[in-house]
ZAVO-48904 format. One record per residue: residue number from 0; residue in one letter; x, y, z of N, C-alpha, C in turn. Coordinates in pm, whole numbers, padded with zeros to 5 digits. Layout:
BEGIN
> resi:resn:nx:ny:nz:cax:cay:caz:cx:cy:cz
> NUM:A:X:Y:Z:X:Y:Z:X:Y:Z
...
//
This chain:
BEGIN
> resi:resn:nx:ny:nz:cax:cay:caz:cx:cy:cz
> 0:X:10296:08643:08706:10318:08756:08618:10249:08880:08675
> 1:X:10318:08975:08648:10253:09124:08690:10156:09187:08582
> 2:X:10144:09298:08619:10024:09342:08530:10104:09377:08361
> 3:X:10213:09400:08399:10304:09437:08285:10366:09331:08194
> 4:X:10332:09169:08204:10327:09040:08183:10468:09000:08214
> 5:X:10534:09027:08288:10661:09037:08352:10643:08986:08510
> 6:X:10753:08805:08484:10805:08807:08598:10753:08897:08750
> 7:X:10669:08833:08873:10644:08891:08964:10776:08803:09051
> 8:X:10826:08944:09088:10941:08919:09206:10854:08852:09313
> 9:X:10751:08868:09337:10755:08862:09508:10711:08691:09499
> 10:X:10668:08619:09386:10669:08481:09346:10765:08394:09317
> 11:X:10894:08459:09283:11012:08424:09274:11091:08327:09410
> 12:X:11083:08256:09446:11197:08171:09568:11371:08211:09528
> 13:X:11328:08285:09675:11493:08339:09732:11524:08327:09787
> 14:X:11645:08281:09822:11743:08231:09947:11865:08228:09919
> 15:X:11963:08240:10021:12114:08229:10008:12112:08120:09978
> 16:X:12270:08107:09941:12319:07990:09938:12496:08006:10003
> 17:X:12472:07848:10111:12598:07872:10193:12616:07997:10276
> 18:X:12751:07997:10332:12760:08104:10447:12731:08242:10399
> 19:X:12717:08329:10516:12682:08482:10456:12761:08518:10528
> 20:X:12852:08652:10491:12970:08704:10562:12931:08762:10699
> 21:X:13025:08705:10795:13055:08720:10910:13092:08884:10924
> 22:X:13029:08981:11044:13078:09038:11092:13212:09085:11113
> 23:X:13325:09207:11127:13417:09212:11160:13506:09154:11329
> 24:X:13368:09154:11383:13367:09179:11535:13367:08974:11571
> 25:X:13309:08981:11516:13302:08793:11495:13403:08709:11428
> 26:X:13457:08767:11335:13578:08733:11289:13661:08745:11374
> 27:X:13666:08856:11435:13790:08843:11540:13780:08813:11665
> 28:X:13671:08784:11730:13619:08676:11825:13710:08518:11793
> 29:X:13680:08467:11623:13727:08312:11613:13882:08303:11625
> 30:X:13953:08440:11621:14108:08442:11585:14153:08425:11790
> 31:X:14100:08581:11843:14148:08527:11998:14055:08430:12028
> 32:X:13981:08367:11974:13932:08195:12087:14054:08132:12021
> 33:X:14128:08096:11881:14207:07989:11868:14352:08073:11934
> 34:X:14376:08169:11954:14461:08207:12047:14447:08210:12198
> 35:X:14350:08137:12236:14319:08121:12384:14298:08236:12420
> 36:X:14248:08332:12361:14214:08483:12470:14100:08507:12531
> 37:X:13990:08408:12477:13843:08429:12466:13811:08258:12484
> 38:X:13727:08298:12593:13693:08130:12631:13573:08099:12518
> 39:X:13532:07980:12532:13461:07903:12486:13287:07953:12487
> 40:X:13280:08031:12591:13135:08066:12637:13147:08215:12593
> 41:X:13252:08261:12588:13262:08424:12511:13254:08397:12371
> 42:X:13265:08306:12287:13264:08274:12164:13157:08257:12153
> 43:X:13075:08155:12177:12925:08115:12190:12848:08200:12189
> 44:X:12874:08326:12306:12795:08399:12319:12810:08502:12200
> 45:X:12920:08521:12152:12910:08604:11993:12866:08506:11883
> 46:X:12875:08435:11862:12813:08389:11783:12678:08373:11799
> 47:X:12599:08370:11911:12400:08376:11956:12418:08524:11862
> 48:X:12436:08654:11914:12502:08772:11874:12473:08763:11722
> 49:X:12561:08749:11679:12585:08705:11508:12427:08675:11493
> 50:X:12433:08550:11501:12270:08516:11444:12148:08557:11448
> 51:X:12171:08573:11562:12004:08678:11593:12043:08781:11486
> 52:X:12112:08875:11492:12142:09019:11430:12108:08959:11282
> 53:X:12142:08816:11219:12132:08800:11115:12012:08752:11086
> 54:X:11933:08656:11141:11794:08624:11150:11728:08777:11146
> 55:X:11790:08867:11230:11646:08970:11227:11691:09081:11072
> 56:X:11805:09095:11016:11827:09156:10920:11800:09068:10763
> 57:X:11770:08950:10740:11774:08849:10697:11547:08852:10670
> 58:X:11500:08859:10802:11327:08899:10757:11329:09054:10735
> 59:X:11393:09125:10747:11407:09260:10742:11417:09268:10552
> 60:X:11524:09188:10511:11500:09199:10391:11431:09144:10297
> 61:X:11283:09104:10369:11207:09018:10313:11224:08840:10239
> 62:X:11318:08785:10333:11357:08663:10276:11249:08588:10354
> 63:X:11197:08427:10250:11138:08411:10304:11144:08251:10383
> 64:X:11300:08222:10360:11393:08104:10383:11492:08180:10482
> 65:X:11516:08147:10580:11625:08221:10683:11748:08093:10756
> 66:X:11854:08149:10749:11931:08059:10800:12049:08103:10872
> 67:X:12147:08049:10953:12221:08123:11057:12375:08150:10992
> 68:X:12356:08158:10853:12478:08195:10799:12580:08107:10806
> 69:X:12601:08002:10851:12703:07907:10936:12804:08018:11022
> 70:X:12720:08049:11125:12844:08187:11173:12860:08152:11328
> 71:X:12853:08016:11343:12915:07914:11416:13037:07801:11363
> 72:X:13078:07821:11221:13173:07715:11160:13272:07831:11123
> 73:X:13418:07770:11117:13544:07821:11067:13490:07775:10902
> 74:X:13468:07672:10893:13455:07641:10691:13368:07527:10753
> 75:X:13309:07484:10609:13178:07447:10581:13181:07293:10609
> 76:X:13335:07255:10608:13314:07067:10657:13247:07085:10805
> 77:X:13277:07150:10840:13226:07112:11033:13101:07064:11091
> 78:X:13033:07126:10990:12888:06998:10930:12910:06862:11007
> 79:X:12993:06835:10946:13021:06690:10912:13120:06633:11035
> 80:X:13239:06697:11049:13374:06680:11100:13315:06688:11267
> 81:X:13239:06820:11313:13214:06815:11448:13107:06690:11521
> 82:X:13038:06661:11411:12908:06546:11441:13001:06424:11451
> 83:X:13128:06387:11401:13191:06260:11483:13305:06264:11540
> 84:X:13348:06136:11587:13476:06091:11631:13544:06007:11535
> 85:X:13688:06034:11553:13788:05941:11475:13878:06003:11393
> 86:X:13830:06139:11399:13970:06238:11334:14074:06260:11428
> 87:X:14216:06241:11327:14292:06288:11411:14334:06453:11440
> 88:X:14292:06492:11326:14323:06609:11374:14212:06708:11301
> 89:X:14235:06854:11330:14127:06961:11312:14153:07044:11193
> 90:X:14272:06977:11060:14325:07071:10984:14215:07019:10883
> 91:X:14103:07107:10859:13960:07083:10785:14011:07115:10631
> 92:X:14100:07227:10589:14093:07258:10472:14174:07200:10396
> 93:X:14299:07075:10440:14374:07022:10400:14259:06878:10252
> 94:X:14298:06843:10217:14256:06760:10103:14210:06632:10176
> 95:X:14296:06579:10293:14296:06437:10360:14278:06489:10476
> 96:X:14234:06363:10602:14205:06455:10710:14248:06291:10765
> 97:X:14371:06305:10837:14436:06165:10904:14328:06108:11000
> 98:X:14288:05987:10988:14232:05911:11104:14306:05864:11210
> 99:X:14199:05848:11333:14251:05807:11449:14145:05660:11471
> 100:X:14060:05641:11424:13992:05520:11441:13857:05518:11301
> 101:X:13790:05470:11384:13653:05444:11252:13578:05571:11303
> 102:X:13504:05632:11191:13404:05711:11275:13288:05687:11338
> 103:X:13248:05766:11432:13141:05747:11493:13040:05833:11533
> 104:X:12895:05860:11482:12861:05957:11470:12844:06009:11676
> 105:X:12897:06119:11710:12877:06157:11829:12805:06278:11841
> 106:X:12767:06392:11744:12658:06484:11783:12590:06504:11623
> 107:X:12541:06646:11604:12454:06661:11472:12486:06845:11472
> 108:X:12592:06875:11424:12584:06987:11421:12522:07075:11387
> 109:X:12444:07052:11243:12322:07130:11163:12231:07138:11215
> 110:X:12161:07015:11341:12059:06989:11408:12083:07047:11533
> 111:X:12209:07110:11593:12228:07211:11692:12218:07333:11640
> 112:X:12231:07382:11475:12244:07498:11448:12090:07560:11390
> 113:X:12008:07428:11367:11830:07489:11334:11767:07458:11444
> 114:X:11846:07429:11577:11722:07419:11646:11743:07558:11725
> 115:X:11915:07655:11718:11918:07796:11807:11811:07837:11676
> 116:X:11833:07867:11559:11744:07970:11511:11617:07948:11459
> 117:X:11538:07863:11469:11437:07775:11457:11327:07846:11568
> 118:X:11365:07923:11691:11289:07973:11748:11297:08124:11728
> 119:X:11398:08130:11655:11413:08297:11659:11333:08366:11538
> 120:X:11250:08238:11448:11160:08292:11357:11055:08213:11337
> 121:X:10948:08263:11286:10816:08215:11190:10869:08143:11102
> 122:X:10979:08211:10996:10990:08164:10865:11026:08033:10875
> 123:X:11076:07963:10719:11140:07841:10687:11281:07860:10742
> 124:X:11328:07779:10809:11496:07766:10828:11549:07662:10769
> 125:X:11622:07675:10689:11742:07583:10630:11840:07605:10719
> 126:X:11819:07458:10676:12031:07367:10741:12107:07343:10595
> 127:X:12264:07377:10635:12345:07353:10542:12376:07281:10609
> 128:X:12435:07146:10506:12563:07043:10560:12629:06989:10442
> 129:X:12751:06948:10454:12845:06861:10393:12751:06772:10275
> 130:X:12793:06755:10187:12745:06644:10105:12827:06477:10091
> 131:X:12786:06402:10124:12863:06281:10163:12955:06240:10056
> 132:X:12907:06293:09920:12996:06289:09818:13173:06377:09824
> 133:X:13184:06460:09889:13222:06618:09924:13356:06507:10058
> 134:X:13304:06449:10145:13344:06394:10281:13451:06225:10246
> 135:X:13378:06165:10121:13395:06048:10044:13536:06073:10015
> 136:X:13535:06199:09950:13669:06303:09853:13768:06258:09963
> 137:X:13774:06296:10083:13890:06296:10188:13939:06152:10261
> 138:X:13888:06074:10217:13921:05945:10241:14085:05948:10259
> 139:X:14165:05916:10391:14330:05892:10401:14296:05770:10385
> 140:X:14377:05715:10276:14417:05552:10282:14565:05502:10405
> 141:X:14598:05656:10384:14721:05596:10455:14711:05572:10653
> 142:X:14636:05655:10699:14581:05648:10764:14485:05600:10822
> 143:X:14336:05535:10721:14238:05510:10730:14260:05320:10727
> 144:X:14377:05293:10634:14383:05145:10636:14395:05057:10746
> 145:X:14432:05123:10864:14400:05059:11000:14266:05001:11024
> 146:X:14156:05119:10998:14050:05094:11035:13913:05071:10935
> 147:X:13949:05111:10823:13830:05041:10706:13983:04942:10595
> 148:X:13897:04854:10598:13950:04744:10486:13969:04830:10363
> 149:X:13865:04879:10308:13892:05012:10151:13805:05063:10166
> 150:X:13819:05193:10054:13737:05326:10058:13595:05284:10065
> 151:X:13525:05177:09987:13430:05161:10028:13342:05130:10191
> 152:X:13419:05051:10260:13380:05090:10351:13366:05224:10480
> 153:X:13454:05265:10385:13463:05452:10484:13330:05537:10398
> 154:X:13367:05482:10276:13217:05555:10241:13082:05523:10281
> 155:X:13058:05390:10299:12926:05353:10396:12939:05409:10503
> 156:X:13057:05440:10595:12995:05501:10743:12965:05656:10702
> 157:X:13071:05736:10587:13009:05849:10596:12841:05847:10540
> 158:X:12830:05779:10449:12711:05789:10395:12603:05772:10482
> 159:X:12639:05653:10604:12519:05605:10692:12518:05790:10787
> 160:X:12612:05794:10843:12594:05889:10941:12537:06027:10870
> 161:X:12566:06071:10752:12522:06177:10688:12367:06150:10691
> 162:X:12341:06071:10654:12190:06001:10641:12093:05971:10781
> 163:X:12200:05996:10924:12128:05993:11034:12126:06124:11042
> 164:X:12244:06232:11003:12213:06382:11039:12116:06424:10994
> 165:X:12090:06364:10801:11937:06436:10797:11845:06373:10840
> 166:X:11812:06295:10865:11699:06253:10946:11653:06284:11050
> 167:X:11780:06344:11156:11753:06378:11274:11632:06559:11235
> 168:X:11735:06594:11160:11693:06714:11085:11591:06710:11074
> 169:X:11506:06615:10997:11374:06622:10967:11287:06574:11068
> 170:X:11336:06550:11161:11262:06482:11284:11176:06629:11348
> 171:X:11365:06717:11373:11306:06843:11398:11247:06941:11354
> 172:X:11151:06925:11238:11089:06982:11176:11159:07064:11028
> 173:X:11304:07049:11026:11349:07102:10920:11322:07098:10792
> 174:X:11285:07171:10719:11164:07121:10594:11267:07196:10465
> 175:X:11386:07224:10499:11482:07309:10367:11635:07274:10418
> 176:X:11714:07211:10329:11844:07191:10325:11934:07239:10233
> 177:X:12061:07269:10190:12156:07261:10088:12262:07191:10172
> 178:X:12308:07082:10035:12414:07018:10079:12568:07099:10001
> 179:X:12702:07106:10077:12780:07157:10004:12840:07052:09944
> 180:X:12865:07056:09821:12944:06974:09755:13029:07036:09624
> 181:X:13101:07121:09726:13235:07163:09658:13345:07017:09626
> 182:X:13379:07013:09498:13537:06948:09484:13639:06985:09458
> 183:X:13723:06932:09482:13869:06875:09483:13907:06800:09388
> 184:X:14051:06850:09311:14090:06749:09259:14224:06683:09330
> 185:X:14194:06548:09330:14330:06541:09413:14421:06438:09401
//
């Protein structure tokens, strides 16, 4: 409380939540990379770009939780979707997402995205990722019955592998998360 017995802002915990809007210039960086105009390392390199600019405008406005906006993801599954194998395909915003085998966790995207800005500050950095509840939702039966017997077992691998991403997370010192768990009805 202040002297005026009122709420002290500067005691208050503030932080975004989820992505923070992308640049104009970055936006249209992601349109010519999926039009092949802009390689892979010209993208990358706008997006380092993006983040820094946002890390340093981000302590600029006195926050005291900082995070990279997800301004390395098209939408917010990629969390999830880029850390394995076994999708068949890359259409993220669709409801179902066809399988090509079982998954398998092959990288940690959140744990590539706090460890670029993790040096670019003092402060706390949060990782956003997928909520396994959120990933559960997209289960293809029609697709998926090749390779899990039923939904329950697709939900143990997402659940196991979600559960190695945060861990890895916390290995690397990550001490602040939000999980997204937007739904669907479907």
């Amino acid at each position: 409380m202040n002297a005026a017995g009122k709420p002290d802002a500067a005691a208050l915990r503030l932080d975004q939540i989820g992505a923070l809007k992308r640049p104009p210039w970055l936006l249209d960086m992601f349109k010519r990379h999926k039009a092949g105009d802009v390689s892979d390392a010209q993208l990358r390199e706008a997006q380092d770009r993006s983040i820094r600019e946002l890390v340093a405008r981000q302590e600029a406005a006195g926050l005291g939780v900082i995070t990279d906006g997800e301004h390395r993801r098209r939408v917010f599954m990629q969390s999830f979707t880029d850390s394995v194998s076994g999708f068949a395909g890359g259409d993220y915003l669709s409801n179902r997402s066809p399988l090509a085998s079982r998954l398998h966790k092959v990288g940690n995207r959140p744990l590539e995205e706090f460890r670029f800005v993790h040096p670019l500050t003092r402060r706390v950095v949060k990782s956003t990722f997928l909520s396994p509840a959120r990933m559960v939702q997209t289960y293809d039966a029609a697709s998926g019955g090749s390779f899990y017997a039923n939904a329950a077992d697709w939900e143990a691998d997402v659940v196991g592998i979600s559960r190695a991403i945060v861990t890895e997370l916390v290995g690397a010192g990550c001490q602040r998360s939000e999980e997204h768990r937007l739904n669907s009805s479907h």
